[in-house]
C-alpha positions as semicolon CSV with decimal commas, in nm:
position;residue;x (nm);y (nm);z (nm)
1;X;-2,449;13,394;-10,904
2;X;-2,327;13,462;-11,219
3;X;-2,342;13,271;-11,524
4;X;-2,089;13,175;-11,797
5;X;-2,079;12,958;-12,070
6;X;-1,808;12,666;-12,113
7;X;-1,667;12,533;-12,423
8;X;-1,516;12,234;-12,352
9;X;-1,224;12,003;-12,510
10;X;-1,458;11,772;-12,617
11;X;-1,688;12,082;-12,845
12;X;-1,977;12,047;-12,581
13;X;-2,092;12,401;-12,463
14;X;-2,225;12,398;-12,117
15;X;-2,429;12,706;-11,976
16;X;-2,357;12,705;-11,617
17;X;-2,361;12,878;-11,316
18;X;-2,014;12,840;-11,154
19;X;-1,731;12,881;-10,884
20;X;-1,344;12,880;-10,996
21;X;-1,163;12,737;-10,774
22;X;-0,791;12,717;-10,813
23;X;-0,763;12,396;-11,043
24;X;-1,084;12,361;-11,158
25;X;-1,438;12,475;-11,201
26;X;-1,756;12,416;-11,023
27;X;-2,083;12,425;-11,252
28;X;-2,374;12,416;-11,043
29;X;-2,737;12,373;-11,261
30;X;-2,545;12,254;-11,577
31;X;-2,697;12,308;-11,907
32;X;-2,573;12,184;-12,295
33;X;-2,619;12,384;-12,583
34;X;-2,772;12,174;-12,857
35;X;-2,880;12,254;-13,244
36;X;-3,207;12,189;-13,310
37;X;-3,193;12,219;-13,674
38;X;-3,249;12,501;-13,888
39;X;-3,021;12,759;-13,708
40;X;-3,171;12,709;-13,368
41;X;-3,029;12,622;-13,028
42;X;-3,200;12,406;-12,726
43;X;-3,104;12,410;-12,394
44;X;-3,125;12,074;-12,214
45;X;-3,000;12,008;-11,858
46;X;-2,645;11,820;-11,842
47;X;-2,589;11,513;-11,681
48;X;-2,973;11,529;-11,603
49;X;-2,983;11,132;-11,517
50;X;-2,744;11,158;-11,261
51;X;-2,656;11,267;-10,912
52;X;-2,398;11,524;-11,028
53;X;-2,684;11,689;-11,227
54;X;-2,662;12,001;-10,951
55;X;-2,273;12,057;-10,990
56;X;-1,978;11,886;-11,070
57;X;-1,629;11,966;-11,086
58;X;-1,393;12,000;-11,382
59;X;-1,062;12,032;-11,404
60;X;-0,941;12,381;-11,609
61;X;-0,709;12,145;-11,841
62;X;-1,045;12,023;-11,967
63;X;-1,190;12,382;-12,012
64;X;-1,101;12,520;-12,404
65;X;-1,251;12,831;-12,294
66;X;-1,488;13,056;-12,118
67;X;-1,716;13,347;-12,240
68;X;-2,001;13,579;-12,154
69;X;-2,352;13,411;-12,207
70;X;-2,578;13,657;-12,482
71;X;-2,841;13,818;-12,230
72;X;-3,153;13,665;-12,414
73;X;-2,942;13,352;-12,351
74;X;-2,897;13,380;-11,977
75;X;-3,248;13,464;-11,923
76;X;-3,355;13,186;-12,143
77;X;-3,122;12,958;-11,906
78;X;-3,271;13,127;-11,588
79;X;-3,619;13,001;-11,677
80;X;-3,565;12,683;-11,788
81;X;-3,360;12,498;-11,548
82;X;-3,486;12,124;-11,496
83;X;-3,768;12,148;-11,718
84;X;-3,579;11,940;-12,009
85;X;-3,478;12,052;-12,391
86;X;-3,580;12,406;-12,476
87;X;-3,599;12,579;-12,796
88;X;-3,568;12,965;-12,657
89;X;-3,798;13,175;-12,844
90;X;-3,652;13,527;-12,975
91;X;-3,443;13,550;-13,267
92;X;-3,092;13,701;-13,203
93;X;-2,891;13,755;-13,533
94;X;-2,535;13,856;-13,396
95;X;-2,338;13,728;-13,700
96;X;-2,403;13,913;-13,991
97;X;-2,582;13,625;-14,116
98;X;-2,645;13,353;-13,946
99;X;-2,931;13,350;-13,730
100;X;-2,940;13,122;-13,492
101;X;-3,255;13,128;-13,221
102;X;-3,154;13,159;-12,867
């Protein structure tokens, strides 16, 4: 299943794996993207203390956009489903000059 990151009208970014569906999106396995200070980004499952931590639906008009996940990013997300915050690892600088750990 593929995997796609969420920005949505509220700023949170949510790494999820997903189903569109014709009003609205289903992320399955959830995860926000959180700074960690100094440049660097943590993972930490969303909605982790409830039921709808597996999937939940929201509506598109709530979606400011969707993009493609960096690699390093997806795998990072692959491997640490359910296990809390993460800080991946490898360095990725994809800005010119802001490097920001993913």
């Amino acid at each position: 299943m593929n995997v796609k990151l969420f920005r949505l009208n509220s700023g949170e970014e949510i790494l999820a794996r997903f189903e569109e569906q014709a009003d609205s999106w289903l992320l399955k396995d959830p995860a926000i993207l959180i700074p960690v200070g100094e440049g660097n980004i943590g993972l930490m499952p969303w909605l982790m203390y409830s039921k709808a931590a597996k999937g939940v639906t929201i509506p598109k008009t709530f979606i400011a956009f969707t993009v493609e996940p960096l690699d390093e990013l997806k795998t990072q997300y692959d491997s640490s489903l359910n296990r809390g915050l993460v800080t991946p690892s490898k360095a990725v600088d994809k800005t010119g000059g802001l490097k920001l750990t993913l």
